[in-house]
C-alpha positions as CSV (number, residue, x, y, z in Angstrom):
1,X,-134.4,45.7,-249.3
2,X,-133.6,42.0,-248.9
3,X,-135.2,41.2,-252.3
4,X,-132.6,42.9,-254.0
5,X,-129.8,41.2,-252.3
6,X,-128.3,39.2,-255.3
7,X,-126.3,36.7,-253.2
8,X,-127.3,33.5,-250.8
9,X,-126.9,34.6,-247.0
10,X,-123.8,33.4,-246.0
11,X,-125.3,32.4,-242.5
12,X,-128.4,31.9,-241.3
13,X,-129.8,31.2,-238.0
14,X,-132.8,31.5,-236.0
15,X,-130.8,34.7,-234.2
16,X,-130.1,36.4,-237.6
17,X,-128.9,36.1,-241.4
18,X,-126.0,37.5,-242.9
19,X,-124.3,38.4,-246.0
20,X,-121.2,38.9,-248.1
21,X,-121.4,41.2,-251.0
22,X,-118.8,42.0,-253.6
23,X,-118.2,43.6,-256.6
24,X,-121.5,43.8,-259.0
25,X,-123.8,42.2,-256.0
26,X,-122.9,45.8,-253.9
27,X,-124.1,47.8,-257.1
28,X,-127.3,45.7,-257.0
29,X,-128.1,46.5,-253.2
30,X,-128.1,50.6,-254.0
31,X,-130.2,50.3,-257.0
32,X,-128.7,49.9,-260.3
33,X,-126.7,46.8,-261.0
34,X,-125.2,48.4,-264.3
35,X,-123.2,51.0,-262.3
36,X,-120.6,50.6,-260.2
37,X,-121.6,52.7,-256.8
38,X,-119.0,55.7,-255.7
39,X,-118.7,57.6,-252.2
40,X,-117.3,61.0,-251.9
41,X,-116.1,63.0,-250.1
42,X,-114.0,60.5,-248.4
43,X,-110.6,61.3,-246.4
44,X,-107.6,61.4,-248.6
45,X,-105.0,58.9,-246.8
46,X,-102.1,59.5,-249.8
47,X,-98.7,61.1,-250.2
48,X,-98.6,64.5,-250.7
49,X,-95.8,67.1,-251.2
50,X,-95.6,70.1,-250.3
51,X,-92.9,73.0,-249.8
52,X,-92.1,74.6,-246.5
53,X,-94.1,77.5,-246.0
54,X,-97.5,76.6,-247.7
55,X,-100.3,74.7,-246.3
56,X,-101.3,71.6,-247.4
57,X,-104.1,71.2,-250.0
58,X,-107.0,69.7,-249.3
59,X,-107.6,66.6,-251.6
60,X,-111.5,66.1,-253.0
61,X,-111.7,62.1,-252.6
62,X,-113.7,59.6,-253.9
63,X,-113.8,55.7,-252.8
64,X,-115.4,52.5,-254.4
65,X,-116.8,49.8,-251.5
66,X,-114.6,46.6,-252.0
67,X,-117.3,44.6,-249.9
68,X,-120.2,45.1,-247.8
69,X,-121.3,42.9,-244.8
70,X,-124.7,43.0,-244.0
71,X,-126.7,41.4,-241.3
72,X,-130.3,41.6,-239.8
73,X,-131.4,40.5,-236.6
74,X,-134.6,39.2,-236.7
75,X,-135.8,39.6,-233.1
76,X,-134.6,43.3,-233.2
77,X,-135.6,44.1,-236.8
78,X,-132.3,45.9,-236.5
79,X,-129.6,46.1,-240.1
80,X,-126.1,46.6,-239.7
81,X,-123.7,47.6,-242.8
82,X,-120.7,47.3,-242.5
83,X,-118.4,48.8,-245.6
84,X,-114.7,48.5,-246.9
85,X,-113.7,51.1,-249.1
86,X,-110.6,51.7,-251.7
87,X,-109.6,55.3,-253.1
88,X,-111.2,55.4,-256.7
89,X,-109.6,58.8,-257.8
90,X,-109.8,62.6,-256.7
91,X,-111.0,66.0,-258.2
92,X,-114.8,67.5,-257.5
93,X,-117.8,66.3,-259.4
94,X,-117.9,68.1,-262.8
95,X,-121.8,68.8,-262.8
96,X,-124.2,67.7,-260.1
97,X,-124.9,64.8,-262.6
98,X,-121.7,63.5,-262.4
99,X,-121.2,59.9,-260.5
100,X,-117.5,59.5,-261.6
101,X,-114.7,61.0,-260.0
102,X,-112.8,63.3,-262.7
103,X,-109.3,61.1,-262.1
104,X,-109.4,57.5,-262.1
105,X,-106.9,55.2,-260.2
């Protein structure tokens, strides 16, 4: 797993070692750096309207990670991820093939 982290370690110590990934390094860590990496279904957090009376739809969401932090404890042998995510777009997968959400943002 560390092998395929494309990016110096942004600390490290005896303790542990750390990074910072971003944009085409994140698509690197799950595989296939020519892709950019998509999680769904995520919560939708927008504005929606809707008339008295009706309930409110529920949104299929998709989110792109903005930056993951990972870190590895050596003693421990224990990984943490930690993720930050931004809406990419809405609408179910087309196929089961599909890795794009239908509507982009």
């Amino acid at each position: 797993l560390f092998e395929s982290i494309d990016a110096p370690p942004v600390s490290d110590t005896s303790r542990m070692i750390k990074w910072n990934l971003q944009g085409s390094k994140i698509s690197s860590l799950f595989g296939d750096a020519d892709e950019e990496v998509f999680v769904h279904p995520v919560k939708f957090t927008g504005k929606l309207l809707v008339m008295r009376g009706c309930r409110a739809p529920k949104i299929y969401s998709w989110a792109r990670f903005e930056s993951v932090e990972v870190k590895f404890e050596k003693k421990s042998g224990l990984t943490t991820f930690k993720y930050r995510t931004k809406l990419a777009g809405t609408g179910p997968p087309l196929s089961k093939e599909e890795k794009r959400p239908p509507s982009m943002y």
